[in-house]
Structures are given as C-alpha cells and as structure tokens.
PDB file with SEQRES, HELIX, SHEET and CRYST1 records, atoms N, CA, C and O in Angstrom:
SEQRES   1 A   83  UNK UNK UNK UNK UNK UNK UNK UNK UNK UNK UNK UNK UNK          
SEQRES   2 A   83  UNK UNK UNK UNK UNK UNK UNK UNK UNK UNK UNK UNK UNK          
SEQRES   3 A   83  UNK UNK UNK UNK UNK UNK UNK UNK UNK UNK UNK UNK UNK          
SEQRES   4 A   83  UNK UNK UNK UNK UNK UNK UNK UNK UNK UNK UNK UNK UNK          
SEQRES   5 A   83  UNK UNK UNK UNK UNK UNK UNK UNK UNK UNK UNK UNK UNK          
SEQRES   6 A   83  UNK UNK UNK UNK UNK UNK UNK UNK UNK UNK UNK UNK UNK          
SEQRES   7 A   83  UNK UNK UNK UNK UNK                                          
HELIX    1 AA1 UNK A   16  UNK A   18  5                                   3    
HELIX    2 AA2 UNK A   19  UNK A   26  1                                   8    
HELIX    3 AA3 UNK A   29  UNK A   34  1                                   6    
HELIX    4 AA4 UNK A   43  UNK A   50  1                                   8    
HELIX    5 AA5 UNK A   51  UNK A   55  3                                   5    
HELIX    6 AA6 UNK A   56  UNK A   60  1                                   5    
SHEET    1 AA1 4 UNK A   2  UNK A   5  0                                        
SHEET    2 AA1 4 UNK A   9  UNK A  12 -1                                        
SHEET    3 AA1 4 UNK A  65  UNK A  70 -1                                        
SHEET    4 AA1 4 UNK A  75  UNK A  81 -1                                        
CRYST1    1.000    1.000    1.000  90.00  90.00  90.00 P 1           1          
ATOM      1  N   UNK A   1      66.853   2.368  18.254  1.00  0.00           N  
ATOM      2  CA  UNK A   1      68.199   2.858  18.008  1.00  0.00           C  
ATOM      3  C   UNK A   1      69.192   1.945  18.723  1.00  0.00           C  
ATOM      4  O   UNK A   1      69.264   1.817  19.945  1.00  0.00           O  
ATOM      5  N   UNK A   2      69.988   1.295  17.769  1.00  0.00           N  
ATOM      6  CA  UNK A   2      71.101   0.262  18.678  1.00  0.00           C  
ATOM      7  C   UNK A   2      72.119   1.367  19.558  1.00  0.00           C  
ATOM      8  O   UNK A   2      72.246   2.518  19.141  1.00  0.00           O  
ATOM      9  N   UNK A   3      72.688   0.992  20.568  1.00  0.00           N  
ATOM     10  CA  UNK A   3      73.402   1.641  21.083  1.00  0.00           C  
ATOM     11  C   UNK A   3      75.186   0.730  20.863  1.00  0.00           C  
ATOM     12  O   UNK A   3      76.307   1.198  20.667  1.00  0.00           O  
ATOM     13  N   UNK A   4      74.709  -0.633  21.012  1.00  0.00           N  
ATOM     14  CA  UNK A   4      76.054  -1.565  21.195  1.00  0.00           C  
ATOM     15  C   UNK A   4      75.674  -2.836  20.584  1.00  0.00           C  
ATOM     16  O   UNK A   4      74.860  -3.541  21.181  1.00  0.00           O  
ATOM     17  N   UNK A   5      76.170  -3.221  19.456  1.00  0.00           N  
ATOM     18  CA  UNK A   5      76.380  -4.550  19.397  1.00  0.00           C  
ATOM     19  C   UNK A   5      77.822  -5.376  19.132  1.00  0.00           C  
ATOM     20  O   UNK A   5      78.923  -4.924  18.815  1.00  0.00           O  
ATOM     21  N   UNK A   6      77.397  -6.750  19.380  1.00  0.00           N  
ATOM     22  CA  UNK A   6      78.302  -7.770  19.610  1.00  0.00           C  
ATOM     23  C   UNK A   6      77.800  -8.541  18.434  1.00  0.00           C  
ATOM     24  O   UNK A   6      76.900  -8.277  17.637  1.00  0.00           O  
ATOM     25  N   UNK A   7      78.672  -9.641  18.532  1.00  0.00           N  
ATOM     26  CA  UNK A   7      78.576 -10.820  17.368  1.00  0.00           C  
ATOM     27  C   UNK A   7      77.096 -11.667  17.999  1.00  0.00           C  
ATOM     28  O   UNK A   7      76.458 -12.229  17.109  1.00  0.00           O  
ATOM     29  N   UNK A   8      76.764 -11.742  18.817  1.00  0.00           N  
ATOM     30  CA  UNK A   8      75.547 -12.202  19.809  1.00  0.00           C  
ATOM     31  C   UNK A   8      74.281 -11.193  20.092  1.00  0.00           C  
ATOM     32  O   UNK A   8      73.095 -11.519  20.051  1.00  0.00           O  
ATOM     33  N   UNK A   9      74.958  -9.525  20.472  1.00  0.00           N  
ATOM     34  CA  UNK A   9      73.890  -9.465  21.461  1.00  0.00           C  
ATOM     35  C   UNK A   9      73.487  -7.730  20.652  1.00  0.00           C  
ATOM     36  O   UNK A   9      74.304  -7.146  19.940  1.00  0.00           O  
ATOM     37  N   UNK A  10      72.458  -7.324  20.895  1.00  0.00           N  
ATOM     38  CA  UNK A  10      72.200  -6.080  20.807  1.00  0.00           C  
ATOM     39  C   UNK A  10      71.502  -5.197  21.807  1.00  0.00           C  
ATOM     40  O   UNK A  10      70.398  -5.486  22.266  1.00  0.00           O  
ATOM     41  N   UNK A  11      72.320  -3.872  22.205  1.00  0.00           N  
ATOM     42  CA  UNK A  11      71.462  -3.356  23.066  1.00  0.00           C  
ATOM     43  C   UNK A  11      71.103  -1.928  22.511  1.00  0.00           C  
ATOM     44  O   UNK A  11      72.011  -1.204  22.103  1.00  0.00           O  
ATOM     45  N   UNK A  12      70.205  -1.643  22.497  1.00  0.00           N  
ATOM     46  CA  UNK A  12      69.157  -1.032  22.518  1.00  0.00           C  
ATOM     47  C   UNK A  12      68.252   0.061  23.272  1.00  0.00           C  
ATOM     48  O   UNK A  12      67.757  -0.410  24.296  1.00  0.00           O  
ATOM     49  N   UNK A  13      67.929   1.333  23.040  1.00  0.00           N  
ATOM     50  CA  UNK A  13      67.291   1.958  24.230  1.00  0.00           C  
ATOM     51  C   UNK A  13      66.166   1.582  23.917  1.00  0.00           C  
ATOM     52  O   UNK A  13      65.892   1.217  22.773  1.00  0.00           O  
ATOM     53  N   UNK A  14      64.861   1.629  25.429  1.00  0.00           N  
ATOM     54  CA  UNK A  14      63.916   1.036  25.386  1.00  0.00           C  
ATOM     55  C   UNK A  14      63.049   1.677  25.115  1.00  0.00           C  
ATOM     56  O   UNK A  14      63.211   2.894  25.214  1.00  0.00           O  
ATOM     57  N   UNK A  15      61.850   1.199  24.691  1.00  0.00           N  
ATOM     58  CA  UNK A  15      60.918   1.981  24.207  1.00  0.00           C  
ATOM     59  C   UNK A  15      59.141   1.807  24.780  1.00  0.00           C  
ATOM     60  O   UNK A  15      59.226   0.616  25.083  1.00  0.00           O  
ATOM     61  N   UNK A  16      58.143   2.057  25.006  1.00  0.00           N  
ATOM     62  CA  UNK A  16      57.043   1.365  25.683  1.00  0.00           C  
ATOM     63  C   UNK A  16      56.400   0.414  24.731  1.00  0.00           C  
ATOM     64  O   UNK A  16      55.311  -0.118  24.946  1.00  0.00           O  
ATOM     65  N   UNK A  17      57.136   0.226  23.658  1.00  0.00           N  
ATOM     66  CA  UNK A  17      56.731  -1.206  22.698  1.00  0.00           C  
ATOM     67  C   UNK A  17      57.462  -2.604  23.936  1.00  0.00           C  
ATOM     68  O   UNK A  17      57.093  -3.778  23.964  1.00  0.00           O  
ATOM     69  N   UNK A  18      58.082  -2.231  24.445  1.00  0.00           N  
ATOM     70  CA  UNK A  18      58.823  -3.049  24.863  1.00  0.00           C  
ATOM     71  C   UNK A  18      58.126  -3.387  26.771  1.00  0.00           C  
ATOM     72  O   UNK A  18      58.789  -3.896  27.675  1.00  0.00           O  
ATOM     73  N   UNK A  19      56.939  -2.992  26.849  1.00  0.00           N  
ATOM     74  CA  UNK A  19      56.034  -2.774  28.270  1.00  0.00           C  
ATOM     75  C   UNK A  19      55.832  -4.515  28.191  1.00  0.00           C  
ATOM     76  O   UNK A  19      56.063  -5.179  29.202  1.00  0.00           O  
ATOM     77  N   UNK A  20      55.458  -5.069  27.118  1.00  0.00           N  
ATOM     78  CA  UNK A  20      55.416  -6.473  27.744  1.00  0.00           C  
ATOM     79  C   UNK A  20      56.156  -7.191  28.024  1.00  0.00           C  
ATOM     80  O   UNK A  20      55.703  -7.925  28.902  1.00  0.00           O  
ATOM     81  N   UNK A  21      57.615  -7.545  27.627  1.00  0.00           N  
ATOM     82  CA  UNK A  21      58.688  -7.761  27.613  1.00  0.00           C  
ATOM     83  C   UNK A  21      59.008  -7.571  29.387  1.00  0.00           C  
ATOM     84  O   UNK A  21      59.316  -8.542  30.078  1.00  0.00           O  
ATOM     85  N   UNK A  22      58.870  -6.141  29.957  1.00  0.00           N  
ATOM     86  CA  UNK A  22      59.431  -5.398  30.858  1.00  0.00           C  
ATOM     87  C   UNK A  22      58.400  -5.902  32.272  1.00  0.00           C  
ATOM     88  O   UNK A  22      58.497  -6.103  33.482  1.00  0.00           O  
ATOM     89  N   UNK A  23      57.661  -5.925  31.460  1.00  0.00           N  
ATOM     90  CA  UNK A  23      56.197  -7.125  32.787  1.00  0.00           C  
ATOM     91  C   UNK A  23      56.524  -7.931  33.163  1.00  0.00           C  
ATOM     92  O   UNK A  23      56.915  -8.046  34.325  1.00  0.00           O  
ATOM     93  N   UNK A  24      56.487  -8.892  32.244  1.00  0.00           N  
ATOM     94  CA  UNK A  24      56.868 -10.316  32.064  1.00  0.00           C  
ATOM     95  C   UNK A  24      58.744 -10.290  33.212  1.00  0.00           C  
ATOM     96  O   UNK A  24      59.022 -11.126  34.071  1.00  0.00           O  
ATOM     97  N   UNK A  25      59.394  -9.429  32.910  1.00  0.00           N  
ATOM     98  CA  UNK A  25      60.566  -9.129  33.395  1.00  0.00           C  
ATOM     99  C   UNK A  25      60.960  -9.051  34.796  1.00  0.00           C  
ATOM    100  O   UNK A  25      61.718  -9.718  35.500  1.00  0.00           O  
ATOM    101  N   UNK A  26      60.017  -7.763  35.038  1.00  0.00           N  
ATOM    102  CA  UNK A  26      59.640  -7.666  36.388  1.00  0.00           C  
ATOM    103  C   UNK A  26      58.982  -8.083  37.681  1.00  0.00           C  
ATOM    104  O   UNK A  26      58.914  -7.789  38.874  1.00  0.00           O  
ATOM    105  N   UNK A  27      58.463  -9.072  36.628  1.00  0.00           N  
ATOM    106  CA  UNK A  27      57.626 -10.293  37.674  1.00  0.00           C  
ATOM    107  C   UNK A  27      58.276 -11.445  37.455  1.00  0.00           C  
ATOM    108  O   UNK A  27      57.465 -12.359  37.607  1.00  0.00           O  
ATOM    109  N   UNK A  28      59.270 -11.830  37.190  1.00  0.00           N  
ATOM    110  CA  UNK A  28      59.912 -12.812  37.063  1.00  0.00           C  
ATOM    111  C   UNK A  28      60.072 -13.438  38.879  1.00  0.00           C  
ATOM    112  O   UNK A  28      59.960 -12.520  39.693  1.00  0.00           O  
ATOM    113  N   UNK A  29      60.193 -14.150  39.191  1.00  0.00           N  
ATOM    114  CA  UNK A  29      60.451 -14.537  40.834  1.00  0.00           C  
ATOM    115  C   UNK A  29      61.775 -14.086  40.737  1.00  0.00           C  
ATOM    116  O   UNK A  29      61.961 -12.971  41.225  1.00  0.00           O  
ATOM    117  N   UNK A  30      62.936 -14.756  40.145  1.00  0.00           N  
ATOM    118  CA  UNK A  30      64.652 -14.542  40.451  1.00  0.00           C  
ATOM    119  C   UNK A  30      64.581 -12.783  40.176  1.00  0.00           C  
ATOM    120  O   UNK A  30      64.973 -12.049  41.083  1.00  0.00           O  
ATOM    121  N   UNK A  31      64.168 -12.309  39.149  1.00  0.00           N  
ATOM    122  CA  UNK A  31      64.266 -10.399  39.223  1.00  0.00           C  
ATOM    123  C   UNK A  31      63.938 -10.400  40.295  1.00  0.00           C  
ATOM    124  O   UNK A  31      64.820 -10.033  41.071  1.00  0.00           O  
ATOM    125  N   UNK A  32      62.362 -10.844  41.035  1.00  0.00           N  
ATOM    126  CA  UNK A  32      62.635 -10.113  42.540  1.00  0.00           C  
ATOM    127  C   UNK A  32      63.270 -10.556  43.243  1.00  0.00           C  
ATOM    128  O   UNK A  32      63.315  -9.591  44.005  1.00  0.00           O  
ATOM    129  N   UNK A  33      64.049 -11.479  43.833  1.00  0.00           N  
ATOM    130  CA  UNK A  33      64.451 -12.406  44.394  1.00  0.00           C  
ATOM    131  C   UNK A  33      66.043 -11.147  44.477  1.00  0.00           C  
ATOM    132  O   UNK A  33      66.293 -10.507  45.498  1.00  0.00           O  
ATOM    133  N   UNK A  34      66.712 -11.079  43.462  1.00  0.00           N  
ATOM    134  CA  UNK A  34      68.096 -10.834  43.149  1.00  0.00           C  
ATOM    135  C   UNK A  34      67.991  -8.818  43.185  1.00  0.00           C  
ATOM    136  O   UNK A  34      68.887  -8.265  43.823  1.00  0.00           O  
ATOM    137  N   UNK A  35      67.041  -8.017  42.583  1.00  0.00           N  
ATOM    138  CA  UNK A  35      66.494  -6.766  42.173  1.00  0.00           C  
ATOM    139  C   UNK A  35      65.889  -6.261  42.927  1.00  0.00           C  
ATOM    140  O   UNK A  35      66.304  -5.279  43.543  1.00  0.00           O  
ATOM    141  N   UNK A  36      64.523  -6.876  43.132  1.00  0.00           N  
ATOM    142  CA  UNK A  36      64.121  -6.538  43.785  1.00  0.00           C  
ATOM    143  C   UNK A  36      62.050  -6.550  42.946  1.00  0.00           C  
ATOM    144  O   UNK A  36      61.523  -6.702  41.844  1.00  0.00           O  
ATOM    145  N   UNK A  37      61.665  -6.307  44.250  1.00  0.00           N  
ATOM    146  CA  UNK A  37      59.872  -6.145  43.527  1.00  0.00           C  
ATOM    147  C   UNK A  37      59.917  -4.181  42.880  1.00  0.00           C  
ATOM    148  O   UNK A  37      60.573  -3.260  43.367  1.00  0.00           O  
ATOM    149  N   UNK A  38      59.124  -4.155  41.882  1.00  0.00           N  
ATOM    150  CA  UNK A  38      59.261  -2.780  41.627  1.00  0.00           C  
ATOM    151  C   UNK A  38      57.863  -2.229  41.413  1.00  0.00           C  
ATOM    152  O   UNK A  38      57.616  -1.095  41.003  1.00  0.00           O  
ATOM    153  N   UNK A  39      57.129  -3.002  41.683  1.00  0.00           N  
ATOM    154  CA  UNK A  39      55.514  -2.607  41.713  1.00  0.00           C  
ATOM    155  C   UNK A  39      54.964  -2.344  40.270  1.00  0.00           C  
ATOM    156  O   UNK A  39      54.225  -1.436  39.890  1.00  0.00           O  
ATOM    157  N   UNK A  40      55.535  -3.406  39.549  1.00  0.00           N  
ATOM    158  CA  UNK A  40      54.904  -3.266  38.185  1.00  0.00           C  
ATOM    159  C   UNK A  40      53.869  -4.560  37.815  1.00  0.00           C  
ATOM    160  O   UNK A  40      54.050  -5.773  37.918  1.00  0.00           O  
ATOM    161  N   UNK A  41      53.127  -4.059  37.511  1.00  0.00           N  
ATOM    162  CA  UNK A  41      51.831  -5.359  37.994  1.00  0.00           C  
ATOM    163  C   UNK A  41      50.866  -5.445  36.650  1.00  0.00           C  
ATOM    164  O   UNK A  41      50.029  -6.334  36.497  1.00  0.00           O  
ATOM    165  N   UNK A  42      51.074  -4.559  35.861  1.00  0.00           N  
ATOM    166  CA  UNK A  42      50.085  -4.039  34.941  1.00  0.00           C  
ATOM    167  C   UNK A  42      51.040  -3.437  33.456  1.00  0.00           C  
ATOM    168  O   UNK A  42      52.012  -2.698  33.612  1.00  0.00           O  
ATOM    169  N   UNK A  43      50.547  -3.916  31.995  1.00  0.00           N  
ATOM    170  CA  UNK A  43      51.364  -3.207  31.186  1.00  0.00           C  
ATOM    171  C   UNK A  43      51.147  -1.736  31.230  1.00  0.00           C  
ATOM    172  O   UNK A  43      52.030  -1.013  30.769  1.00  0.00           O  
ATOM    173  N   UNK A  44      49.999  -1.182  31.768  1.00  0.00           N  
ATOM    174  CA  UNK A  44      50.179   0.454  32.006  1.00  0.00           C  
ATOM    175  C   UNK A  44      51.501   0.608  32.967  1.00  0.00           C  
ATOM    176  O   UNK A  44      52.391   1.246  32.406  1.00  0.00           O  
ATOM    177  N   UNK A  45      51.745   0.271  33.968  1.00  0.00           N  
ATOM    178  CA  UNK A  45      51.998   0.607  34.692  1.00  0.00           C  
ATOM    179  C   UNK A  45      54.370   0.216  33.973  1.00  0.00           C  
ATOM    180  O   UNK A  45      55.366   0.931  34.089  1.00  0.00           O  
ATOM    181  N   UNK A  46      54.160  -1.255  33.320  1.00  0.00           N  
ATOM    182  CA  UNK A  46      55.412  -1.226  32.570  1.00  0.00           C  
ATOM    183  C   UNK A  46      55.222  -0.111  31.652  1.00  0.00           C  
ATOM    184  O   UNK A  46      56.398   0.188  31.446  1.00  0.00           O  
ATOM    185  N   UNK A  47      54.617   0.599  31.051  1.00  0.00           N  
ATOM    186  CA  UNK A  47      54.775   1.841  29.895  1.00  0.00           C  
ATOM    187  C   UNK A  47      55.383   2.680  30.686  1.00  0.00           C  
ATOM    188  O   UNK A  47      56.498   3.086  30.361  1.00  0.00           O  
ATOM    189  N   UNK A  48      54.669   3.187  32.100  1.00  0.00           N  
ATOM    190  CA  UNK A  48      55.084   4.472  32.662  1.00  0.00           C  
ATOM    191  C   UNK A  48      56.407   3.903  33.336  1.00  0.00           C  
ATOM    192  O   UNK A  48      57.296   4.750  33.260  1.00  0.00           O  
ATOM    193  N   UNK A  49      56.770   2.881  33.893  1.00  0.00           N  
ATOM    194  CA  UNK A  49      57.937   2.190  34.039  1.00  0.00           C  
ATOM    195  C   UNK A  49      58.822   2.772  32.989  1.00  0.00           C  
ATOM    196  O   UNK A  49      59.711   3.398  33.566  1.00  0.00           O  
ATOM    197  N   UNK A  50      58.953   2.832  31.746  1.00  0.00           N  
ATOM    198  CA  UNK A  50      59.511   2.625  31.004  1.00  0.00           C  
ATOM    199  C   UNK A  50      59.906   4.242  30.672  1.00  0.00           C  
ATOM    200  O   UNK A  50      61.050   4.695  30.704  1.00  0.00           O  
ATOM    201  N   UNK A  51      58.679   4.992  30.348  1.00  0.00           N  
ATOM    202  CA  UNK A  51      58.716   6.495  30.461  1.00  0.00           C  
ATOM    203  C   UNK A  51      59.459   7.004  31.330  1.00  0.00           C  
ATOM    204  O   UNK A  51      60.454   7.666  31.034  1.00  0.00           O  
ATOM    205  N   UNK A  52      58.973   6.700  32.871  1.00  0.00           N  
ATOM    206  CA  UNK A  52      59.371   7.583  34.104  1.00  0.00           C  
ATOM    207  C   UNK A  52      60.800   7.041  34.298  1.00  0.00           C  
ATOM    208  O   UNK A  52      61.398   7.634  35.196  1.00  0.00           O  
ATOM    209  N   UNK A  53      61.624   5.897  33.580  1.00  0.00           N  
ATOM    210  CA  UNK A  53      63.089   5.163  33.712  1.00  0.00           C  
ATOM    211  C   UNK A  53      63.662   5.402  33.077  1.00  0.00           C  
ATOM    212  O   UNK A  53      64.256   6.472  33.213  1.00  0.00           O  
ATOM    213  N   UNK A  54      63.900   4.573  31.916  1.00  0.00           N  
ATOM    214  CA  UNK A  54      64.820   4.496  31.280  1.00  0.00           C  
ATOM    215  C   UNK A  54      64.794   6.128  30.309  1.00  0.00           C  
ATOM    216  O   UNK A  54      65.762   6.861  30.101  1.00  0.00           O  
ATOM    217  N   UNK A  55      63.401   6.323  29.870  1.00  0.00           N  
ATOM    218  CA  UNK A  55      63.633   7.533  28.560  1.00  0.00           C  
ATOM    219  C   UNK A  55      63.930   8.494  28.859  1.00  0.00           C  
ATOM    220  O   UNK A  55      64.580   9.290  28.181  1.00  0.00           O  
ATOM    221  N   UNK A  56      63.363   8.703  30.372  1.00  0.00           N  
ATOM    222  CA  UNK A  56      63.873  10.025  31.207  1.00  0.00           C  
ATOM    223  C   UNK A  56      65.261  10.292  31.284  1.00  0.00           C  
ATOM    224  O   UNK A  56      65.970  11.220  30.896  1.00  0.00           O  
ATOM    225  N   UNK A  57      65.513   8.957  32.044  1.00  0.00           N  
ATOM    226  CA  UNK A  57      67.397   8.888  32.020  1.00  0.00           C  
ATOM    227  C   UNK A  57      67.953   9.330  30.261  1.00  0.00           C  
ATOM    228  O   UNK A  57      68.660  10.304  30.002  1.00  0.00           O  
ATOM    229  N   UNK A  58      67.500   8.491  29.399  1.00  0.00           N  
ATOM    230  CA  UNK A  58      68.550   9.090  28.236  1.00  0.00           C  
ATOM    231  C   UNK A  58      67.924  11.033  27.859  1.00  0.00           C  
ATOM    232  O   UNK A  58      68.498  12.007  27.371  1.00  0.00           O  
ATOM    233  N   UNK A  59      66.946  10.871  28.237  1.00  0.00           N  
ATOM    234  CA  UNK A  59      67.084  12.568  28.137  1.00  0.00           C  
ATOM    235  C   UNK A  59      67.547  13.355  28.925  1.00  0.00           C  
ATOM    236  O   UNK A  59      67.927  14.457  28.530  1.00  0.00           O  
ATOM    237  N   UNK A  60      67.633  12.985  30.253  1.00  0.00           N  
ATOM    238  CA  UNK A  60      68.388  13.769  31.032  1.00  0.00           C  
ATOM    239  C   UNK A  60      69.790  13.692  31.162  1.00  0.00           C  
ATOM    240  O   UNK A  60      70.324  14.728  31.556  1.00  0.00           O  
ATOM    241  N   UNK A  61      70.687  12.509  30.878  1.00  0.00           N  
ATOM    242  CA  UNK A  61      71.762  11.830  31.217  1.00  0.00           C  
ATOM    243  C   UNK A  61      72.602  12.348  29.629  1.00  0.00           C  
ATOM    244  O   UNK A  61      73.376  13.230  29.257  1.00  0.00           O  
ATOM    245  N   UNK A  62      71.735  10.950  28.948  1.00  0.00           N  
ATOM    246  CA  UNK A  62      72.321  10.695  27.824  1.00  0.00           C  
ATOM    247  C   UNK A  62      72.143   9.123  27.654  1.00  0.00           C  
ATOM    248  O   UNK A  62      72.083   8.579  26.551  1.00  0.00           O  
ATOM    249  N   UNK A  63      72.072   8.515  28.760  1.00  0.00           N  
ATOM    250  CA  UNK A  63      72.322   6.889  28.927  1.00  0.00           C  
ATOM    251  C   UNK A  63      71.379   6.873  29.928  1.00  0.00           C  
ATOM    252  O   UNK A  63      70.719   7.805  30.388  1.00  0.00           O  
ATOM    253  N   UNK A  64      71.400   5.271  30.314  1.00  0.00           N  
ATOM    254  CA  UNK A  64      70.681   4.790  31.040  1.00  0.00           C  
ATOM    255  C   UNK A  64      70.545   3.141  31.082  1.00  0.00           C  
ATOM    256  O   UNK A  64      71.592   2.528  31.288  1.00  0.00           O  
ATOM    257  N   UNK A  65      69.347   2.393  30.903  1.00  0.00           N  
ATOM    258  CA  UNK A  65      69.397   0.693  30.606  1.00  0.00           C  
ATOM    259  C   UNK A  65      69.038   0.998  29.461  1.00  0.00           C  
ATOM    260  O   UNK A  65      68.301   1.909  29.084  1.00  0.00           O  
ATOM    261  N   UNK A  66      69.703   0.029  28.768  1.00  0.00           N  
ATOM    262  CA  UNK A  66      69.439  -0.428  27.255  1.00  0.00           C  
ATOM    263  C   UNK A  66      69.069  -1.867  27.784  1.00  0.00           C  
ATOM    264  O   UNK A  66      69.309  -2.503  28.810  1.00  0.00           O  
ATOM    265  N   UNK A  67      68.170  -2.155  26.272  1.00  0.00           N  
ATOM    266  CA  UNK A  67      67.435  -3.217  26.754  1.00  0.00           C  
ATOM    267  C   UNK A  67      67.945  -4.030  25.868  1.00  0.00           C  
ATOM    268  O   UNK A  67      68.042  -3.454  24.784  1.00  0.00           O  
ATOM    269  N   UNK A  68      68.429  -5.438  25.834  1.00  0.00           N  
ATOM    270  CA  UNK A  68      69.638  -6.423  25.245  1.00  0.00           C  
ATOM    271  C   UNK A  68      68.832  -7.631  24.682  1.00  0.00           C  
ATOM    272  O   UNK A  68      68.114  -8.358  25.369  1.00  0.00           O  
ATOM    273  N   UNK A  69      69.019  -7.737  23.504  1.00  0.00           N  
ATOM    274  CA  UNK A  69      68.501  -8.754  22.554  1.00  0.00           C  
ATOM    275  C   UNK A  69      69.059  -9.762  21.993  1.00  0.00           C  
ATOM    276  O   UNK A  69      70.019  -9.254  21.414  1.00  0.00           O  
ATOM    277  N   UNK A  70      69.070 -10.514  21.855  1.00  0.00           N  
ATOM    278  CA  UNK A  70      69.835 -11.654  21.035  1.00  0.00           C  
ATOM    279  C   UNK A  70      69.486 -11.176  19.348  1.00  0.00           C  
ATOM    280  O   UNK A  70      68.416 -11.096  18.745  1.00  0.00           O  
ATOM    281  N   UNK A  71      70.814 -10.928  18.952  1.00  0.00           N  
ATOM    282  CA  UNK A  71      71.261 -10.292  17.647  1.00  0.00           C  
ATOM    283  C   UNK A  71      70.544 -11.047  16.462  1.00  0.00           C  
ATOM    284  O   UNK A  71      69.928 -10.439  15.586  1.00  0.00           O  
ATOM    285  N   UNK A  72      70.660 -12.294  16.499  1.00  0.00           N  
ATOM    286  CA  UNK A  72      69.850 -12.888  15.208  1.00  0.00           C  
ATOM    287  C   UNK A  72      68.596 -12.897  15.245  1.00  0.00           C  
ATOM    288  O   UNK A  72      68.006 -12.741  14.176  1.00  0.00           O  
ATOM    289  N   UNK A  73      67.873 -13.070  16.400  1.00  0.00           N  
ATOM    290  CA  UNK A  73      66.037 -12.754  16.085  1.00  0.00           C  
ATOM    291  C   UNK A  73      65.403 -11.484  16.602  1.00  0.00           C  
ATOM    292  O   UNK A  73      64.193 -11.259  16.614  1.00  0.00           O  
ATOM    293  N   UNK A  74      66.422 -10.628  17.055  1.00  0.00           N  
ATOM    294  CA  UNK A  74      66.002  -9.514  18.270  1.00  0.00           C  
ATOM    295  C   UNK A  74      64.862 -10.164  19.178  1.00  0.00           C  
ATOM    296  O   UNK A  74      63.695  -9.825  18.985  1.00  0.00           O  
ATOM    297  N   UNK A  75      65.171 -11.051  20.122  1.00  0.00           N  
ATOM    298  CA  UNK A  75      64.769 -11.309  21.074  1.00  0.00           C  
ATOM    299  C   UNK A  75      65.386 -10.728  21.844  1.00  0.00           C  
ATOM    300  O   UNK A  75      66.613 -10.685  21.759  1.00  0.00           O  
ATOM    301  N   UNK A  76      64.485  -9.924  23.123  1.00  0.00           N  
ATOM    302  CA  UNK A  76      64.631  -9.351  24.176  1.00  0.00           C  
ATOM    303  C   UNK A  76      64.699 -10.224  25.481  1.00  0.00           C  
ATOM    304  O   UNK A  76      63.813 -10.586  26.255  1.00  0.00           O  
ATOM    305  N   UNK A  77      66.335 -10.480  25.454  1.00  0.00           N  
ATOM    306  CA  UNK A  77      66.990 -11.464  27.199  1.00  0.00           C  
ATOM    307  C   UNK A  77      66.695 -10.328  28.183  1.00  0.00           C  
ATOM    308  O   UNK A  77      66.511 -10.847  29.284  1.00  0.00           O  
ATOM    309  N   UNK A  78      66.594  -9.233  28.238  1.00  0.00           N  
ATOM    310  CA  UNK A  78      67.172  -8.844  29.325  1.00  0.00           C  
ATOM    311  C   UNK A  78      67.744  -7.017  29.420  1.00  0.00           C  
ATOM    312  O   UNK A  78      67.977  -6.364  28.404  1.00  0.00           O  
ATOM    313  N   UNK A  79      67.894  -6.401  30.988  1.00  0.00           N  
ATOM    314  CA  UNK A  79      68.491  -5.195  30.665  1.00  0.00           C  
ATOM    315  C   UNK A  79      69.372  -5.241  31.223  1.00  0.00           C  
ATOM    316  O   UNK A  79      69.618  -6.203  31.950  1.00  0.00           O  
ATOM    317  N   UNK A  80      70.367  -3.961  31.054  1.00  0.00           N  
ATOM    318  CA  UNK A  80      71.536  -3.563  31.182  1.00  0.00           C  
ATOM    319  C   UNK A  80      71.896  -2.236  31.020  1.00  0.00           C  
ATOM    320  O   UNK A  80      71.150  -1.577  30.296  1.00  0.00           O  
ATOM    321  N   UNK A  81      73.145  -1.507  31.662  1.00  0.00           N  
ATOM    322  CA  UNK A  81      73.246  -0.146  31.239  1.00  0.00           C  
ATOM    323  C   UNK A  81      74.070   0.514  32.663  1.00  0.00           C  
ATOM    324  O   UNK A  81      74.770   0.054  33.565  1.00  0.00           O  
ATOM    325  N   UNK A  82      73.629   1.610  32.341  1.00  0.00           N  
ATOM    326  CA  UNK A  82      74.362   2.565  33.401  1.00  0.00           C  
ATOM    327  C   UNK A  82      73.415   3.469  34.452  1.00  0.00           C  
ATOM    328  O   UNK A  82      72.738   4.260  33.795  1.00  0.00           O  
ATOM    329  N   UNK A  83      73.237   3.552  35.513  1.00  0.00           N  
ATOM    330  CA  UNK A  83      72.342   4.294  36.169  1.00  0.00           C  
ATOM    331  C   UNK A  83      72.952   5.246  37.209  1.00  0.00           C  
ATOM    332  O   UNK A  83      72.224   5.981  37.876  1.00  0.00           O  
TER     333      UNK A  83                                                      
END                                                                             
C-alpha cells in the first residue's frame, strides 16, 4: 500500500517480504555507525523486526516507517516515517 509518492520516490508500509532488504539494512556498518546496532542478525529475526515495528506501529498508531523505494523500479533505498 503506497502511503506517499514523489516524481522519484515511493513510500510504502513494510511488509516481512521486505526481511531481506531490512537485514541487509541493518547490518549495514554506517546504519550502525549513525542508528545504531539493533540485533538483527538473521532474516527470522528481520521478519519479527518488521512485525514487532513497523506493523505494530501502523496498527496501533496509524503510521509508523514506511519503507522508500525508488519510483521507477521499486527499489528499496531505505526507511523513513514517524515514530
């Protein structure tokens, strides 16, 4: 479900299709470096990441991180949002 797009970018709420993406993310050196380490080490462990975060937040909230794609191939740059 898009939430926001631009002429560039789309964001998106996240979904646990999106656990490898969110791995790969979270282990980045600069994410921890700038974010921080979040103890995600494993795509199980990005699914329940993803469950116990972001989906929780839009069910409880309404919002939360949307996860931001580059509009012409839906490639996934990156998150963003409200917490």
């Amino acid at each position: 479900m898009d939430i926001i797009q631009t002429d560039r970018l789309v964001l998106r709420r996240q979904t646990t299709k999106d656990a490898e993406f969110i791995l790969n993310l979270m282990n980045d050196p600069e994410w921890i470096r700038y974010i921080g380490d979040r103890g995600v080490q494993t795509h199980e462990e990005a699914c329940d990441y993803i469950q116990t975060g972001a989906i929780a937040m839009y069910h409880e909230h309404g919002f939360g991180l949307y996860l931001t794609e580059l509009k012409e191939d839906r490639i996934p740059i990156g998150i963003c949002g409200l917490v």
